[in-house]
PDB file with one MODEL, atoms N, CA, C and O in Angstrom:
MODEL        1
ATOM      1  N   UNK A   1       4.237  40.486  64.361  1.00  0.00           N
ATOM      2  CA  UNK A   1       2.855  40.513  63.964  1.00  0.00           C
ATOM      3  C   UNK A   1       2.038  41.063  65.116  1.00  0.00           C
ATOM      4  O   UNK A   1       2.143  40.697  66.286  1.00  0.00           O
ATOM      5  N   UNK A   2       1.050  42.164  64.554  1.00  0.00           N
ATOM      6  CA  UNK A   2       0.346  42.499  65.799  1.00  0.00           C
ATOM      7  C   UNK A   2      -1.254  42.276  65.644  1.00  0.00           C
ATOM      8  O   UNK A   2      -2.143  42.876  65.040  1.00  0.00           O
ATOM      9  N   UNK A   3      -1.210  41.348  66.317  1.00  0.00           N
ATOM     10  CA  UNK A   3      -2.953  40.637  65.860  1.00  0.00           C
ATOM     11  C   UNK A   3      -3.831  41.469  66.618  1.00  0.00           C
ATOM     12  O   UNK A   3      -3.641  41.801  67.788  1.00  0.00           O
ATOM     13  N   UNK A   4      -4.907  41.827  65.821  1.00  0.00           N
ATOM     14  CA  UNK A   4      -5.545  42.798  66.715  1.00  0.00           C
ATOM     15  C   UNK A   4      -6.741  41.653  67.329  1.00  0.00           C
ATOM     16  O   UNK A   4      -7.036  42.007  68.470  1.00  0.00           O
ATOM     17  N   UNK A   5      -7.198  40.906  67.085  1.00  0.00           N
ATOM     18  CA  UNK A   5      -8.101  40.236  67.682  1.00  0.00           C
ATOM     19  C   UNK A   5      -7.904  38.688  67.465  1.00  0.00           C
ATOM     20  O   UNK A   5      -7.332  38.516  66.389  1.00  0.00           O
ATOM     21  N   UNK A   6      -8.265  37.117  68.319  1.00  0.00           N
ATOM     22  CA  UNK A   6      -8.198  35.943  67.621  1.00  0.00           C
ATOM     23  C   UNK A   6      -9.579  35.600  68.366  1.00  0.00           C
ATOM     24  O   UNK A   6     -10.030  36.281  69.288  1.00  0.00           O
ATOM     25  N   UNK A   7     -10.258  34.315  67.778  1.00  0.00           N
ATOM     26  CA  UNK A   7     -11.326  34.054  67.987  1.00  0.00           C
ATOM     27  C   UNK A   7     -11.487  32.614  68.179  1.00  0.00           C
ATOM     28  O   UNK A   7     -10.881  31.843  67.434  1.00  0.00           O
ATOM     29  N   UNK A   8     -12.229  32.192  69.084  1.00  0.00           N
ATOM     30  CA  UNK A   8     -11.964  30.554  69.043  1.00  0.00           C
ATOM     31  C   UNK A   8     -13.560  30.529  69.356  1.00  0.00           C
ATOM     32  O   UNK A   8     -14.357  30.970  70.185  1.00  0.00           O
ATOM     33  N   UNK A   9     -13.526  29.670  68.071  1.00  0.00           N
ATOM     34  CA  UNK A   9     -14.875  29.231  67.341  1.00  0.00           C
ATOM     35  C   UNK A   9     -14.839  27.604  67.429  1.00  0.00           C
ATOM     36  O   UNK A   9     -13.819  27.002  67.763  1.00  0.00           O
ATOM     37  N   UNK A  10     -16.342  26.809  67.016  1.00  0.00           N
ATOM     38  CA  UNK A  10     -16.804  25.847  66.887  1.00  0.00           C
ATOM     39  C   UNK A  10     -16.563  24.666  67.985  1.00  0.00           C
ATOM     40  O   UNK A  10     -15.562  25.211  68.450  1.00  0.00           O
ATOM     41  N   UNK A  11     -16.650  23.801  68.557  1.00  0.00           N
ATOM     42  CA  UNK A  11     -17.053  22.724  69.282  1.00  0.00           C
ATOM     43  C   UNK A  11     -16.029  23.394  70.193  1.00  0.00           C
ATOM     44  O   UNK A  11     -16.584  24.044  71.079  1.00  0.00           O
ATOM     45  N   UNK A  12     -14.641  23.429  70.238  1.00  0.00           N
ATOM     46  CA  UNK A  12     -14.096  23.817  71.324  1.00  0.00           C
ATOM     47  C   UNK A  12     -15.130  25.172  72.134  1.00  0.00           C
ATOM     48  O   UNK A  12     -15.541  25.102  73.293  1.00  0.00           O
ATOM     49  N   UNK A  13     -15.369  26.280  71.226  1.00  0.00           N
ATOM     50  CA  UNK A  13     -15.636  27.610  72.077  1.00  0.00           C
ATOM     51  C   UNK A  13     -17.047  27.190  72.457  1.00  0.00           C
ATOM     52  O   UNK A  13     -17.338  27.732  73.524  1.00  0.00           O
ATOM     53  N   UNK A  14     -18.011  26.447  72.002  1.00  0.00           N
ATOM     54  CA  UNK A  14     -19.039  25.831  72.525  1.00  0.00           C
ATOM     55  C   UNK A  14     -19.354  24.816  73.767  1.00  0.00           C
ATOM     56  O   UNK A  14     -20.308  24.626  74.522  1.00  0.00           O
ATOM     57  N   UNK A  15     -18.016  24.252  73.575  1.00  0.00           N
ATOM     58  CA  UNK A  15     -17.936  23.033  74.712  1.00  0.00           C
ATOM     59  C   UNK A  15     -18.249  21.802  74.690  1.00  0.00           C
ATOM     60  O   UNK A  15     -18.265  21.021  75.641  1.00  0.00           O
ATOM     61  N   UNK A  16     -18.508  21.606  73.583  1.00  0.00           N
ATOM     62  CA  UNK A  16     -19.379  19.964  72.745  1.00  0.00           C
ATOM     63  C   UNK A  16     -18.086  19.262  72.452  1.00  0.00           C
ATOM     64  O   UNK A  16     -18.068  18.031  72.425  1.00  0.00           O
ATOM     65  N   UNK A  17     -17.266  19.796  72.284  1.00  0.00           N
ATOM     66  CA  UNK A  17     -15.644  18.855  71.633  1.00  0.00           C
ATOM     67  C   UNK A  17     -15.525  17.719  72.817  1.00  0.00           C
ATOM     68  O   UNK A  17     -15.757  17.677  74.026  1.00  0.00           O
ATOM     69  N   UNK A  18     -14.999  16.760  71.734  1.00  0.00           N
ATOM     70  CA  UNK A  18     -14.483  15.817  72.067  1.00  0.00           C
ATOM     71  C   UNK A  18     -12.881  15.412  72.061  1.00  0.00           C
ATOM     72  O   UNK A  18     -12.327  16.096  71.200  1.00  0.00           O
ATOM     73  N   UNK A  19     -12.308  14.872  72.471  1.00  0.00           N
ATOM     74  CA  UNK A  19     -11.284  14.071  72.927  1.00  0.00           C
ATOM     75  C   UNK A  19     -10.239  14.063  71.340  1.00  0.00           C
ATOM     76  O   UNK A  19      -9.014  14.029  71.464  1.00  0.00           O
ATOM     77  N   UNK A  20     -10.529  14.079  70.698  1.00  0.00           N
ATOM     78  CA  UNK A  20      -9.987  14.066  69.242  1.00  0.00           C
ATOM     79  C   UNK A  20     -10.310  15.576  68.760  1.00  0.00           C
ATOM     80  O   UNK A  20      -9.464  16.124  68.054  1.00  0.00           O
ATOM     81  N   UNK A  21     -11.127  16.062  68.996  1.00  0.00           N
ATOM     82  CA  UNK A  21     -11.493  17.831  68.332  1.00  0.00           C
ATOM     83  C   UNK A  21     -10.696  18.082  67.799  1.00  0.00           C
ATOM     84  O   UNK A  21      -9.741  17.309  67.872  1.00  0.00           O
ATOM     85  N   UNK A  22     -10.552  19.432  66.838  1.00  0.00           N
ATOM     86  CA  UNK A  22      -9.311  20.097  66.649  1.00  0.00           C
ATOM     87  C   UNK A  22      -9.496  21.374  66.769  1.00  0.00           C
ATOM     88  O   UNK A  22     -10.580  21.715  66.295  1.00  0.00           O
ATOM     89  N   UNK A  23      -8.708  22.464  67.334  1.00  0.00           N
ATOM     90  CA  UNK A  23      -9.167  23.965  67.470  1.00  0.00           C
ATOM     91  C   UNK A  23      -9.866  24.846  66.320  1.00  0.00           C
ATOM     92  O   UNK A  23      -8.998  24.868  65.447  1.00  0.00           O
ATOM     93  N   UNK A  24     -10.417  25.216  66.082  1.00  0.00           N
ATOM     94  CA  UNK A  24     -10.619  26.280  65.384  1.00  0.00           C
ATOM     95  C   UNK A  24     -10.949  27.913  65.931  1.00  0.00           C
ATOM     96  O   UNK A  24     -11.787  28.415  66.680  1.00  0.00           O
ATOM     97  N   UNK A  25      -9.556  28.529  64.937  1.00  0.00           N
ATOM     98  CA  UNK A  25      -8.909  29.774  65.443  1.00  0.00           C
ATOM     99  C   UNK A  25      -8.962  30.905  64.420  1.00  0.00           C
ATOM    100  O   UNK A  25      -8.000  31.151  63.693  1.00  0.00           O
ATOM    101  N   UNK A  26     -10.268  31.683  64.374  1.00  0.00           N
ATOM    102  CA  UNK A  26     -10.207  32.898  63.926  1.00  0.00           C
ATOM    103  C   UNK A  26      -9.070  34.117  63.843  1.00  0.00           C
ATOM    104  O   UNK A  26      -9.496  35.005  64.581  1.00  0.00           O
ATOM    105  N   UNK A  27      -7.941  34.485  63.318  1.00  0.00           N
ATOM    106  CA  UNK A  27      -6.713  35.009  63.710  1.00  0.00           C
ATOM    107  C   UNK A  27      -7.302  36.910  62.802  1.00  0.00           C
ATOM    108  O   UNK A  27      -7.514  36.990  61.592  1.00  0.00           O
ATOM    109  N   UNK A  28      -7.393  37.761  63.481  1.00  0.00           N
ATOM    110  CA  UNK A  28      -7.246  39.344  62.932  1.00  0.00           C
ATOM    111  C   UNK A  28      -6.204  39.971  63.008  1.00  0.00           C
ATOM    112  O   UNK A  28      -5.694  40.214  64.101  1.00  0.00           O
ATOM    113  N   UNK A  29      -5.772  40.289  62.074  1.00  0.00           N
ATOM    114  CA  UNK A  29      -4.643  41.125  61.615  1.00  0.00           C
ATOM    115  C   UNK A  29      -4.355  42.078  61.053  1.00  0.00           C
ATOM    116  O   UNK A  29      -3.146  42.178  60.846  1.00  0.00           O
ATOM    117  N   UNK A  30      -4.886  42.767  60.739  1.00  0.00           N
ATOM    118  CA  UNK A  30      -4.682  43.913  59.696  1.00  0.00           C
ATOM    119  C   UNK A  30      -3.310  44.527  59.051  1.00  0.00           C
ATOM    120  O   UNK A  30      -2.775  45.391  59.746  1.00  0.00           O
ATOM    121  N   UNK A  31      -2.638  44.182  57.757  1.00  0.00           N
ATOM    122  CA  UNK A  31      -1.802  44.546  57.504  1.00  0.00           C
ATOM    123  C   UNK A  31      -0.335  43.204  57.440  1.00  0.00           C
ATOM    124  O   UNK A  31       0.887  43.305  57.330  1.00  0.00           O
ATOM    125  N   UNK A  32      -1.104  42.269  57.550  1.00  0.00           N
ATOM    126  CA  UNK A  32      -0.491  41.123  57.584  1.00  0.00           C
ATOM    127  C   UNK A  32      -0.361  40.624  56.135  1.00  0.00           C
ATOM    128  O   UNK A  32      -1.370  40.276  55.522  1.00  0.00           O
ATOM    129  N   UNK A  33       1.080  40.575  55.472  1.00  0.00           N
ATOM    130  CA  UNK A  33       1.113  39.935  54.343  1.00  0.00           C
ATOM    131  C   UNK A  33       0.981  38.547  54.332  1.00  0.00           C
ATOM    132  O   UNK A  33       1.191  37.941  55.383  1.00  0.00           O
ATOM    133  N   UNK A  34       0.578  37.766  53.029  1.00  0.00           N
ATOM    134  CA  UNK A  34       0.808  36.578  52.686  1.00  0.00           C
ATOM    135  C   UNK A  34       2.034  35.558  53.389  1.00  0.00           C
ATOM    136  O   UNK A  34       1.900  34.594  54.143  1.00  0.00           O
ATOM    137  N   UNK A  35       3.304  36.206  52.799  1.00  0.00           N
ATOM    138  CA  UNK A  35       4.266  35.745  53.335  1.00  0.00           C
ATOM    139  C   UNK A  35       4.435  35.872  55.136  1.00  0.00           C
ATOM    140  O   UNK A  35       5.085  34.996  55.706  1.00  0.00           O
ATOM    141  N   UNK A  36       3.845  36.939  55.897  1.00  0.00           N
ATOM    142  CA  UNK A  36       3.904  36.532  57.243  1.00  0.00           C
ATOM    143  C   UNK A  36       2.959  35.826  57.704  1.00  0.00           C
ATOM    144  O   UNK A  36       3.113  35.130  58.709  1.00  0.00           O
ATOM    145  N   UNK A  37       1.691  35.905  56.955  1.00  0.00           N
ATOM    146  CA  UNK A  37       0.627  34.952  57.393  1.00  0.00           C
ATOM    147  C   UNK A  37       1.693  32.940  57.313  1.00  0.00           C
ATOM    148  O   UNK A  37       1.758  32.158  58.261  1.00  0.00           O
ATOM    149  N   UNK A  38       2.119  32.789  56.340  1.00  0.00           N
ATOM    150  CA  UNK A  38       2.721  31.632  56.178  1.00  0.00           C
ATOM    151  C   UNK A  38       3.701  31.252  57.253  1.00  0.00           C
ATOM    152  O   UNK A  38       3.702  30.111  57.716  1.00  0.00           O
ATOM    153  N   UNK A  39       4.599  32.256  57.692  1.00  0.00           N
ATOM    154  CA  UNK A  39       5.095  31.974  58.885  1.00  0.00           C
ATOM    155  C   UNK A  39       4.689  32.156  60.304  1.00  0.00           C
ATOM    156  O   UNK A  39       5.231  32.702  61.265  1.00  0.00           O
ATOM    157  N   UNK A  40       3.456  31.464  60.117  1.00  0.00           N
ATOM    158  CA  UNK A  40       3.020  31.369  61.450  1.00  0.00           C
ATOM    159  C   UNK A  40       2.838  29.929  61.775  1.00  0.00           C
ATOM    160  O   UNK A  40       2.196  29.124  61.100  1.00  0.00           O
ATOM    161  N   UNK A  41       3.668  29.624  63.223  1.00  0.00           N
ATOM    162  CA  UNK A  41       3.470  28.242  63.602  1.00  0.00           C
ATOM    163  C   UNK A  41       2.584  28.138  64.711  1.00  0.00           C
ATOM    164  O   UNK A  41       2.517  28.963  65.622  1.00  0.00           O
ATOM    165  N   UNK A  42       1.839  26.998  64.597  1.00  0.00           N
ATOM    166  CA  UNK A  42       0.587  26.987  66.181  1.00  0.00           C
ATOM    167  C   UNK A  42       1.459  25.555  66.338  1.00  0.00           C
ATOM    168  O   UNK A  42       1.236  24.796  67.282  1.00  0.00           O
TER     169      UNK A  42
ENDMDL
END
């Protein structure tokens, strides 16, 4: 997979998160099927 861009958004990319947060991760891809989108593990 060749991601052309990822983005890290909300309380983490702000800096307000807390101790429990959870990431939120904008992922760009272009040309990325369904089925490879699914095999992606974080």
């Amino acid at each position: 997979m060749d991601a052309k861009e990822v983005t890290l958004y909300g309380s983490r990319a702000k800096g307000t998160y807390r101790y429990n947060s959870d990431i939120d991760l904008m992922l760009t891809a272009p040309g990325l099927s369904w089925p490879e989108f699914n095999e992606i593990e974080l």
